[in-house]
Structure formats: C-alpha cells, structure tokens
N, C-alpha and C positions, 0 to 999 in steps of 0.2 A: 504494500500500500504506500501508493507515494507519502513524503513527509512535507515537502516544501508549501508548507502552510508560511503566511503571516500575521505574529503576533501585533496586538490591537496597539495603534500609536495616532498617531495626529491626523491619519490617511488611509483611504480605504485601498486598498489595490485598485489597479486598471481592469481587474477583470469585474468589478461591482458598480463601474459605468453604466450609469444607467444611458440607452440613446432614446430622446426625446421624440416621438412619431404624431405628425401633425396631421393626421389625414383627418377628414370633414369628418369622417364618421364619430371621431371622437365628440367632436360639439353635439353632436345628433342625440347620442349617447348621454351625454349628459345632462340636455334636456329634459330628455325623456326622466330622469330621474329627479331632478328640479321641479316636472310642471306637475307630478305625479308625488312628490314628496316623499320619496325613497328613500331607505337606507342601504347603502352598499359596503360589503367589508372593504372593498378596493377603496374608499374614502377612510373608513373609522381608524381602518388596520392600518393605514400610511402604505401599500403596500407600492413597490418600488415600478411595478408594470401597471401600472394605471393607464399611463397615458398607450402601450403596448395594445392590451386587453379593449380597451375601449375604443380604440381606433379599427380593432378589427370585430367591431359591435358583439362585445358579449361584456359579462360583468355578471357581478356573484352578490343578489339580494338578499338582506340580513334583515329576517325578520324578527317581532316581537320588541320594535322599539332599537336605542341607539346606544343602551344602557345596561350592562350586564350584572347579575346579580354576585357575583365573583371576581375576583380581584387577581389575576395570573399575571407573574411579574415580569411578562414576557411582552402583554397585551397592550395594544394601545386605544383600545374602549373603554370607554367611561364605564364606572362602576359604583354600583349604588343598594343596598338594603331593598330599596324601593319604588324600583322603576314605574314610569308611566301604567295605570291599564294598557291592554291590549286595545289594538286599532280592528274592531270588529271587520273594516271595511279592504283591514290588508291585504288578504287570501286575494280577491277579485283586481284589486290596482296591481297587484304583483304580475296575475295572468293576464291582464291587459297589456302590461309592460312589454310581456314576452311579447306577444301578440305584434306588439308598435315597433317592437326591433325585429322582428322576424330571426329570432331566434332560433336554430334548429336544435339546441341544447341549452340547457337553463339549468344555470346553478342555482341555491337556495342554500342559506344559513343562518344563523340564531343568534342572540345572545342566551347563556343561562336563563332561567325565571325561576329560579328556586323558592321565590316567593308566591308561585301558583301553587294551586294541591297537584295538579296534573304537570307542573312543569312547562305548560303550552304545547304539548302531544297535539292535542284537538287542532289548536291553530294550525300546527306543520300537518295536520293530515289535509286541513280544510283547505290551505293554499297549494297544495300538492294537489289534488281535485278538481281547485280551480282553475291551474296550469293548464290539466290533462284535459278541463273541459270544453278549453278555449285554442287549446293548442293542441288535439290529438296528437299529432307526428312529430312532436317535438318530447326528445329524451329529458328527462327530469335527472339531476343529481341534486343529492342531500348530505350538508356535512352539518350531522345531529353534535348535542352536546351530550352526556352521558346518563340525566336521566335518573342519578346517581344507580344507575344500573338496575331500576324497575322494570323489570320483563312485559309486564302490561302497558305500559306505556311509551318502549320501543316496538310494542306490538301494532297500538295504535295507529305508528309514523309506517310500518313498515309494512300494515296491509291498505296502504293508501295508494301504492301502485309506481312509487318510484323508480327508476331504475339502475339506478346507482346509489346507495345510501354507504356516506362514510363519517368516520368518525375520526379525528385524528388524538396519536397517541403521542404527540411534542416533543418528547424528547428521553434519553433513556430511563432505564430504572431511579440509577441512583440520586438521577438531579431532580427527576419529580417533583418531591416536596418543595426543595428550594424555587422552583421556574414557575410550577403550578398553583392554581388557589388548594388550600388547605382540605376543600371539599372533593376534590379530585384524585385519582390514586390510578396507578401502572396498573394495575391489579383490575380495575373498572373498567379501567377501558378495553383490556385486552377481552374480557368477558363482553362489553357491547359490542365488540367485533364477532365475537366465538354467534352471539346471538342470532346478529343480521345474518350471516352465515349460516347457521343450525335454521332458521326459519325460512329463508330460499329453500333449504334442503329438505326441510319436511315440507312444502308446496309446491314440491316437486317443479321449482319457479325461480331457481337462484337469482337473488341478490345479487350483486356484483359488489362486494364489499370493499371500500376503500379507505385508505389513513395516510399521515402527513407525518414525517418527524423533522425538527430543525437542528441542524448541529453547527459547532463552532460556540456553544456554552460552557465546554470545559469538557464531555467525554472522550471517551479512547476509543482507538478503533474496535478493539473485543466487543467494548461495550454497543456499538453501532452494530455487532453482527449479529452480538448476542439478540439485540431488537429485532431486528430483520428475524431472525429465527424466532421469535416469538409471533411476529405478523402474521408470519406463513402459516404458523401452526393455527391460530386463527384465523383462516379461510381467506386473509387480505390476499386478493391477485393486481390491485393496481392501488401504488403510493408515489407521491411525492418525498423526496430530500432536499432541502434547500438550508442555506447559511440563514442563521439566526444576526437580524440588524437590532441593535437598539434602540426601540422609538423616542424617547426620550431618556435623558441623565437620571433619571431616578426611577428605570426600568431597571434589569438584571443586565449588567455590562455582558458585552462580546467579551470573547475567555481567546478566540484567536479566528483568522478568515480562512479558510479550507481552501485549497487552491483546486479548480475545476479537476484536474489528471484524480484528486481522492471522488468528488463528488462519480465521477466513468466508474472509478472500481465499485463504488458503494450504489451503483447503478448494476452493474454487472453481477454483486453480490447478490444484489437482492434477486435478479434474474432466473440466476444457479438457483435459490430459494424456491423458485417458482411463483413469484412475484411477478407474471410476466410484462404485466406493462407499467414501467416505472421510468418517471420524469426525475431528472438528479441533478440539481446545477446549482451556483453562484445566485439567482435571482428566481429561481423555481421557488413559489408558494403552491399550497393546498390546491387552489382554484386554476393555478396557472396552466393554460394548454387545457383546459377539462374539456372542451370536447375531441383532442386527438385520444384521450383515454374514453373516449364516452365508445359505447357499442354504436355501429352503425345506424342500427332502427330500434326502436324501442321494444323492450319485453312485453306480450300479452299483461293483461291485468289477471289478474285470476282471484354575606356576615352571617344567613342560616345554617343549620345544618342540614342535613336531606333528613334526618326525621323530623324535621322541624317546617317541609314542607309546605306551603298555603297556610300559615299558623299566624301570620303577621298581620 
C-alpha cells in the first residue's frame, strides 16, 4: 500500500483542487432548489463537488428539515435537541423537484430526528412514494440514518420501494466514538447494513445495499481493511472512500491527506472483497457519481438517547 501521504500543514495538496464547472445547468439547479425551498446535503455538508454534481443536474435532497438531532464531529449541519416539525408538504416538492430536473436517479437523505417516536420512517417512506409516483422510471437511492437500529422502522423505509438504500459507516472501528455523535456505534450500523441486506433477501427482491467510509482521521491501513471486510460480510456491494476535509476549526482536525495511488489500492481492496462497485478518491463523497453506481432501470416494487425516542 503506497505511503506517500501528506501530513496536514498550511496546504492542501494539488490533488484536493477543486476545478470550478460553470455550465448553465448549475444555475438551473439551483433554482430549482431556491424557488422550491430545498435542502440539499451538497449545501449543508460544504461538500467540495457542488458546483461538479450540479452542473451535470443531479444533487442529493436532505430531508426532514436542515437540522440534525446529533452532533458528529465530523459534520457540518446544524445540530439541535429540537429541530423544526416536519414539513408535511416535503415528500410531494421533493418528487416535483425530481420531476423539474429530469432526473433519471435521485438521491435522498436525512438528518437524524431522534426527537420523533418513529425517527421520521413514515416521512422517508412517504417521499420515497412520492418520487416513485411522479417519477416511475426514475431509480430512487436512500442514505438512511441508523434508526438507532429499530428493525421496524428500517422496515418501514425499506418496503417503500427504493432501490438503493445505504447507510454509511464513516469511519473505522476505533475512531467511532471520537468522529461520531455519542448515539451512534460501528456495531449499529454494520447491523443496518446486515438488515437492508437480510430483507432484499427474504423478498426475494435485493436491496442493493450501500455505505461511505472517510479516511485521513488518523486510521491505519489494517484498520481500513479490516472495514472493508466487515462491509462485505454485511451484504455492502457498492461504497464510496473519500479523504475526510474539515468543515470548520472546531470540527475533528484532518490527522493527514491520502495520496490518490492509496485511495486505487483501497479501491481495488474493496473489489477483491466483493464490493464490486466502488468509487475511491481524493474528492469522492457518499452521493458522489451515485448514478454511475445506480442499477440501470429500476427494481420491480414488490442530546436524546434512542430510548429516549419522541419523549421531548
């Protein structure tokens, strides 16, 4: 595994250039997100291919408000005890949206709501629905939050007809606690992975189960394989790898930059794993390229704590 990493100093390398893409489509794009009152992760997340993503009209809707019930020291969303109600009307603007960009793949994501009894299940099935009803031929992916790992209520999201539902698992075992909010655990999430997975396979209707890790927060390569070999064992066939940025100085610092030749082998690892379709780079996020990972045509249809649930 190569080594020629660059520890974190006053400069990011040349390869974490972002190149700015001005094509029309972007303004179009972000219209459509302005006159309709969107949330997109490519805005809250700071996420580095914005202007990339949106110029070639796609973007990844975060639903449930702009305000996460969790605090992950990684994140660059607001985070609060007590976010907004829900926007009863979001399900239907979200499947317009798609509709208005002609979308042939549509992402969709969340913040936490730990402060619902349901988590907002109902909502992600409701706008998953409202996608499917407005956009037949257009593939759905979902990257769920974990639900605190309530089998009835990733049930909910996962007989709505999706055809991608992923979760991601951030980063390795050991840094977990430190990167992640306090409500979150390696352990949870590899299990809503094993879930989405175990539930395609009892409806005889797989899931296409996917997950995200970020590295460059201080793990080793063992540790990165060790992951990978845990994804696989949970049903994951398609992930992203991307360098972890710090949104702001009082986020969890960069630990060092990953030079692209590690990000190929941690591409390739995952492969050998059986991971077979997996995005690995310098500027790869979760959502990034999601429709080169999406299936061609869509699948038939066939500060709380998680007990502490909807109690606020």
């Amino acid at each position: 595994m190569p080594s020629n990493h660059e520890k974190v100093g006053t400069h990011k390398p040349e390869w974490l250039k972002v190149k700015l893409h001005n094509d029309p489509r972007y303004a179009d794009v972000a219209a459509v997100v302005r006159r309709h009152d969107l949330h997109t992760i490519c805005a809250s997340g700071r996420c580095p291919n914005i202007s990339e993503c949106w110029s070639r009209g796609t973007a990844t809707f975060m639903i449930g408000g702009d305000t996460c019930t969790r605090a992950c020291r990684f994140c660059a969303t607001k985070s609060s005890a007590r976010p907004a109600p829900l926007d009863p009307a979001e399900p239907v603007k979200i499947a317009r949206s798609v509709r208005l960009m002609g979308l042939r793949h549509a992402v969709v994501t969340s913040v936490d709501r730990d402060d619902l009894a349901d988590g907002g299940a109902a909502h992600w099935a409701a706008t998953v629905r409202a996608i499917r009803e407005l956009n037949p031929e257009t593939t759905i992916e979902l990257l769920i939050p974990d639900f605190c790992g309530d089998p009835a209520l990733l049930d909910t999201i996962l007989e709505a007809g999706a055809d991608i539902v992923g979760h991601n698992l951030e980063t390795v075992e050991r840094l977990t606690p430190a990167v992640r909010d306090r409500r979150a655990s390696y352990a949870t999430s590899l299990n809503v992975l094993r879930h989405i997975t175990d539930h395609g396979n009892r409806h005889d209707d797989s899931y296409l189960a996917k997950s995200a890790v970020m590295v460059g927060l201080g793990e080793t390569r063992d540790e990165v394989l060790r992951t990978l070999d845990d994804l696989a064992a949970a049903g994951v066939r398609r992930m992203t790898i991307g360098q972890y940025l710090q949104p702001t100085p009082r986020h969890y610092p960069v630990a060092e930059y990953i030079h692209p030749d590690t990000f190929a082998a941690y591409k390739a690892a995952a492969e050998e794993r059986g991971i077979a379709h997996t995005e690995s780079g310098p500027l790869v996020r979760s959502s990034y390229m999601a429709d080169r990972l999406a299936p061609k045509t869509r699948r038939p249809l066939s500060a709380l704590s998680c007990g502490e649930r909807g109690q606020s």
